[in-house]
C-alpha positions as CSV (number, residue, x, y, z in Angstrom):
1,X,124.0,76.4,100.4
2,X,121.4,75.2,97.9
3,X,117.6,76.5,98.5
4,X,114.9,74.1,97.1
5,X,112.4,76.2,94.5
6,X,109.4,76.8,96.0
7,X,107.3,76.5,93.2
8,X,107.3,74.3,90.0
9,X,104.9,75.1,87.5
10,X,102.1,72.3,86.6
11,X,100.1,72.1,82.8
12,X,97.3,69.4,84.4
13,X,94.0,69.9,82.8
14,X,91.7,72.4,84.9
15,X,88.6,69.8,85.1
16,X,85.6,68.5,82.9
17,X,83.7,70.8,84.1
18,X,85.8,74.2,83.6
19,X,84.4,76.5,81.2
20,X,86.5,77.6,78.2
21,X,86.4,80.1,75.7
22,X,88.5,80.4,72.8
23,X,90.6,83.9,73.0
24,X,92.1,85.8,70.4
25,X,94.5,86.8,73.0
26,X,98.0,86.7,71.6
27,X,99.3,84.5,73.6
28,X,96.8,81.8,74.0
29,X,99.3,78.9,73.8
30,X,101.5,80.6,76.7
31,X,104.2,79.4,75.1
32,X,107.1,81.7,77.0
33,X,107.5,80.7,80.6
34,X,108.2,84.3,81.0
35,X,104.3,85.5,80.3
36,X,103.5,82.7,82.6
37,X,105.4,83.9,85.4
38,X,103.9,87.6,84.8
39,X,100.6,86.7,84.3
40,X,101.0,84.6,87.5
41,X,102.2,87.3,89.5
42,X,99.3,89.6,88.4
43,X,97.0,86.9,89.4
44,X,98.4,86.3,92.9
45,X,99.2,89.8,93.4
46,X,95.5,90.9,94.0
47,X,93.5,88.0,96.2
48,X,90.7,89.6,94.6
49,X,91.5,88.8,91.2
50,X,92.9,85.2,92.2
51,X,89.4,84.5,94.0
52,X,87.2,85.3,91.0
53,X,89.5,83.8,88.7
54,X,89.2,80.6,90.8
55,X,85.5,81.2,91.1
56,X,84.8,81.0,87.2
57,X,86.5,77.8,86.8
58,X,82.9,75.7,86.7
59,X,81.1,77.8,84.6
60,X,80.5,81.3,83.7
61,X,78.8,83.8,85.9
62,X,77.6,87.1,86.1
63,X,79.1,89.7,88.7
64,X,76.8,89.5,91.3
65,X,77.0,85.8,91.3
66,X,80.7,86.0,91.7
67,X,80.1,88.5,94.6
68,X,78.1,85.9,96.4
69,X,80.6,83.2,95.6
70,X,83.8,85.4,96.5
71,X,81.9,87.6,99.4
72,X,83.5,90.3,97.6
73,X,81.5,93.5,97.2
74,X,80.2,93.5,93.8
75,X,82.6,96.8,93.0
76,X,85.9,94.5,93.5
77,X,84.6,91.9,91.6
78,X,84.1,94.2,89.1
79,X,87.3,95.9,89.0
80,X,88.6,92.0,89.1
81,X,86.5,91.7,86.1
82,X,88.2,94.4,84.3
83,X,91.8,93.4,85.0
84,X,91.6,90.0,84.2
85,X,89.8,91.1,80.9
86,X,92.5,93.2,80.1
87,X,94.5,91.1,81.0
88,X,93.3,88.1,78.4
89,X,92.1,85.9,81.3
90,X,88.8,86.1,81.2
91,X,86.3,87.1,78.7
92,X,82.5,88.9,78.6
93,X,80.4,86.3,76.8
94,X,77.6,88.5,76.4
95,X,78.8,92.5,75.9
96,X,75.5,93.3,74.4
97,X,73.9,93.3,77.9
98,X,74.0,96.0,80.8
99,X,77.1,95.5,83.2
100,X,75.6,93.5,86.1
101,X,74.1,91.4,83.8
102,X,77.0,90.4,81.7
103,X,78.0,86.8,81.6
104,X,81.5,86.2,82.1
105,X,83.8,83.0,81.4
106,X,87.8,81.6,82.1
107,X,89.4,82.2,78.4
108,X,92.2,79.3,77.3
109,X,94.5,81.7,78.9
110,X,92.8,82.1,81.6
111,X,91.8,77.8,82.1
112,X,96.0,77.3,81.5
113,X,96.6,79.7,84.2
114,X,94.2,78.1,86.8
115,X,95.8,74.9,86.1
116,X,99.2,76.6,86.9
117,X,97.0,78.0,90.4
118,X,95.7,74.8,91.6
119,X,99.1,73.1,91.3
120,X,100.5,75.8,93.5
121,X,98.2,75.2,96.0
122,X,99.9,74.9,99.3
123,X,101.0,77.8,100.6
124,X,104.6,76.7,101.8
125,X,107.1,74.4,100.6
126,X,108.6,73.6,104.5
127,X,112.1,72.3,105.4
128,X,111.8,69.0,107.0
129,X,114.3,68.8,109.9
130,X,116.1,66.4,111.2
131,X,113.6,63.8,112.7
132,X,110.3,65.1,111.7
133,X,108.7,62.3,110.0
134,X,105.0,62.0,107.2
135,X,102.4,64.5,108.4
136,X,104.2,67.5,109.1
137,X,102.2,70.6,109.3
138,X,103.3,74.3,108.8
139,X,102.4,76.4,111.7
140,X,102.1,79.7,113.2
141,X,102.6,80.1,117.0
142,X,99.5,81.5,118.4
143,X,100.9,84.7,120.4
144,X,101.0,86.9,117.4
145,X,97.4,86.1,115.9
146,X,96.5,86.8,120.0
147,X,97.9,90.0,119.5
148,X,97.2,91.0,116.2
149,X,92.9,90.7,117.0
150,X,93.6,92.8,120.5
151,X,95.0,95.6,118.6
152,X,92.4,95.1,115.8
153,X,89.5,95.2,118.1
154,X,90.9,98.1,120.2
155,X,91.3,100.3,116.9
156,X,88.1,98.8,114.5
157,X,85.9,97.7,117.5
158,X,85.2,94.0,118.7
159,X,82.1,93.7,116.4
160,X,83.7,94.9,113.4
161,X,86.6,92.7,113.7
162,X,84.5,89.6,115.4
163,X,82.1,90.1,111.6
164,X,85.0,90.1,109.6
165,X,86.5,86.7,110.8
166,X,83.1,84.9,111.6
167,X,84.1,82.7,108.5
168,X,87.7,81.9,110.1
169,X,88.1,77.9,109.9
170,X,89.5,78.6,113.7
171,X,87.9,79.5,116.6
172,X,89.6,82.3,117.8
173,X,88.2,81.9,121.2
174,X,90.4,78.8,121.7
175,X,93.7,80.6,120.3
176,X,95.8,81.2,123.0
177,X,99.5,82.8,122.9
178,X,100.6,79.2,123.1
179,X,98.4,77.7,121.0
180,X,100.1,76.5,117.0
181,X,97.9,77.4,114.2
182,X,98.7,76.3,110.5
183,X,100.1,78.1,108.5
184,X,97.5,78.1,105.8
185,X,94.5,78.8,108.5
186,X,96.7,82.0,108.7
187,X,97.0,82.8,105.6
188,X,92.9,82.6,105.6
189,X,92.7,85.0,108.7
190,X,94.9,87.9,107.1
191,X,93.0,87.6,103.5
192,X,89.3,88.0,105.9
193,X,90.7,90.7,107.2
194,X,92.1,92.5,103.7
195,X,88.4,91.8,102.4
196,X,87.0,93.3,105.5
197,X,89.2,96.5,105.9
198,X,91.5,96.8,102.9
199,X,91.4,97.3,99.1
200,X,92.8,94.1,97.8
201,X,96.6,95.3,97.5
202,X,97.6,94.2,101.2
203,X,98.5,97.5,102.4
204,X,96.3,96.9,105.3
205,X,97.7,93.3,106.0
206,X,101.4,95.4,105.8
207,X,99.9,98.5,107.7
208,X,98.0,96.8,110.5
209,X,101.5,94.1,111.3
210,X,103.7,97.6,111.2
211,X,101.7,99.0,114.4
212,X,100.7,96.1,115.8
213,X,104.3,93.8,115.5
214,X,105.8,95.7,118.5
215,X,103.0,93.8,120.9
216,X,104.2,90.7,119.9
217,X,106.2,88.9,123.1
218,X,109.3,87.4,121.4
219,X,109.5,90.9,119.0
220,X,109.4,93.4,121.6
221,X,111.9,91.3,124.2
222,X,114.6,92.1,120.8
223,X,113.4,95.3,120.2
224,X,114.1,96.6,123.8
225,X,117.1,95.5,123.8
226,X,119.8,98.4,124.3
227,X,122.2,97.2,121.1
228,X,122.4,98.6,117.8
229,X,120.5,98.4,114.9
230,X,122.8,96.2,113.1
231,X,122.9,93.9,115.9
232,X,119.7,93.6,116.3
233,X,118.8,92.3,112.8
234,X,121.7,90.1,112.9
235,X,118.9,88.6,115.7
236,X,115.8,88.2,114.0
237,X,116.2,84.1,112.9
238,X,116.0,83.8,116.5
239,X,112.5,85.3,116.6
240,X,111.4,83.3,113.4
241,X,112.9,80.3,115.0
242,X,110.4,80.9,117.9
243,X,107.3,81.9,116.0
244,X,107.2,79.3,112.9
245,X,108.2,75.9,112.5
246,X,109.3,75.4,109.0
247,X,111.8,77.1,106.1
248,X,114.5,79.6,107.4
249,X,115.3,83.2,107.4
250,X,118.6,84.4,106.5
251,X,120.3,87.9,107.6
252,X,123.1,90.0,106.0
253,X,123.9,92.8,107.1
254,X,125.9,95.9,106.0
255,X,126.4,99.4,106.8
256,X,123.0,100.8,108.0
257,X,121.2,98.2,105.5
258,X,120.5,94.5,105.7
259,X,118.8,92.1,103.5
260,X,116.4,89.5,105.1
261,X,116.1,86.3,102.6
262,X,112.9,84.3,103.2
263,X,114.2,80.5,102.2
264,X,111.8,77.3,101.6
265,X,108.3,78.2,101.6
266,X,105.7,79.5,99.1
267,X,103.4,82.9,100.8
268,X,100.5,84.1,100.1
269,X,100.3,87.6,99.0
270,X,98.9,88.5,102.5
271,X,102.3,87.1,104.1
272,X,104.4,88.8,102.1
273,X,102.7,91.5,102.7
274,X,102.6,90.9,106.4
275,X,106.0,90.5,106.6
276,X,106.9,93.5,104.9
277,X,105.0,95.5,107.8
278,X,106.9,93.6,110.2
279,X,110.1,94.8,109.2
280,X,109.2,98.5,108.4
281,X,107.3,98.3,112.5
282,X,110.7,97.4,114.2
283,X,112.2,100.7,112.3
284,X,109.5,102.7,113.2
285,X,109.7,101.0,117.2
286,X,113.6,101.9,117.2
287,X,112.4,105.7,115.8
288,X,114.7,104.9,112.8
289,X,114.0,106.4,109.2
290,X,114.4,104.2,106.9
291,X,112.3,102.0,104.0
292,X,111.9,98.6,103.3
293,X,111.8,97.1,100.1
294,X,110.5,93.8,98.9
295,X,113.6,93.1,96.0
296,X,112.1,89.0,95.1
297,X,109.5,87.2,95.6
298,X,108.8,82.9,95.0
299,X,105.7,83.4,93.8
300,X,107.2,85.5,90.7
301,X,109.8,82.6,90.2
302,X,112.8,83.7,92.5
303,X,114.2,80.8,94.9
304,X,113.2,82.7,97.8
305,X,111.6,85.9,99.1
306,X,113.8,89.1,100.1
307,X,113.3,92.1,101.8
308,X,116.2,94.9,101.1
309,X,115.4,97.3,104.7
310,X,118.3,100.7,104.8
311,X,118.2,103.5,107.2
């Protein structure tokens, strides 16, 4: 079996408009695919970074314009600033003037990059099946979003988490545990949430679907199930099958470890993240020690995403 790469790079032109300054960054040709891919990955890793990356692609800005543009509190975007700095991205234009007042700008690296971003775009790269014709849409079912802002509001409080998604594309009042959502409107609800209650590394995206997965209908009908461990695993394309309508997840299994391979799609960092939480919840549900491991990722180049879980 062949798996279709979820992501090709692009070298299209950022815009008229982008701002460029030259760098004396090393690299500023990228010429290696290699520094691509790992300045990528450091991009993508942190949606903080990625979103004031993105936001400096018109023209240069100060930090507290960038907070406004990103609604990031002006600390990330500063911390942003710093990385992607550091990281030959982006560049102060003016250093001669107090921090908050600094103007910052995209460096070639840093245009060359974006280029690389915009081209990866969508979110997932989906399997067409059999009789699915033009307009297919990735998609969520609704059931575990349900149950992911119950447990948020019993824990955080219904005004806390009702702020936090206020800019959600989707009304969560119409969600319902039948209801499909796209996949990308998804991916837009768990990066609200990160901004709202988490650092910018995702460990509250993984965290909060590590306590909350066990609510979810089709999870918990596996995980009550009186088999093994093993067995169990062996059982969890069923669940995906049920809960998302595009690419496939693959199971093998071996003694008291299994690997679960993520085929045909391209997540956000939130997702993988989310995912990740998933798989360490149904140990923790079965009161099995253990650790899960995230061994490749498609948005650092591999074919597909894999998750390495032992106990």
């Amino acid at each position: 079996m062949v798996a279709a790469r979820a992501f090709t790079g692009v070298s299209a032109a950022v815009g008229a408009r982008t701002f460029i300054c030259e760098s004396s960054h090393p690299n500023d040709a990228m010429e290696s695919r290699g520094h691509v891919w790992s300045d990528f990955s450091f991009v993508v890793s942190s949606g903080y970074r990625e979103r004031v990356l993105t936001s400096l692609a018109r023209k240069p800005k100060v930090p507290r314009q960038l907070a406004g543009e990103t609604d990031l509190r002006i600390g990330h975007v500063s911390r942003a600033l710093r990385e992607l700095s550091g990281r030959g991205l982006v560049e102060c234009l003016t250093p001669e003037v107090r921090a908050r007042g600094r103007l910052y700008g995209l460096t070639s690296d840093g245009a060359a990059l974006l280029a690389d971003l915009n081209g990866s775009r969508s979110y997932v790269t989906p399997t067409v099946r059999a009789g699915q014709t033009g307009g297919f849409v990735p998609k969520i079912r609704g059931s575990s979003v349900v149950r992911v802002l119950e447990y948020l509001r019993k824990t955080r409080g219904r005004a806390a988490v009702d702020g936090a998604i206020e800019p959600w594309s989707v009304d969560p009042d119409h969600v319902t545990e039948d209801t499909w959502i796209s996949v990308n409107a998804c991916a837009q609800l768990l990066d609200l949430l990160e901004t709202k209650f988490g650092d910018g590394s995702y460990g509250f995206v993984r965290r909060l679907f590590s306590e909350a997965m066990s609510t979810f209908p089709t999870v918990r009908e596996q995980l009550t199930k009186a088999i093994p461990l093993t067995a169990l695993v062996e059982r969890a394309p069923i669940v995906y099958a049920k809960e998302w309508n595009y690419g496939r997840l693959e199971v093998k299994t071996e003694r008291r470890k299994a690997t679960m391979s993520h085929y045909d799609w391209l997540p956000t960092p939130a997702m993988c993240a989310m995912f990740h939480g998933i798989y360490e919840g149904g140990l923790a549900f079965r009161g099995v020690l253990g650790r899960v491991t995230k061994t490749l990722c498609v948005r650092t180049g591999s074919d597909h995403c894999e998750y390495r879980v032992e106990w």
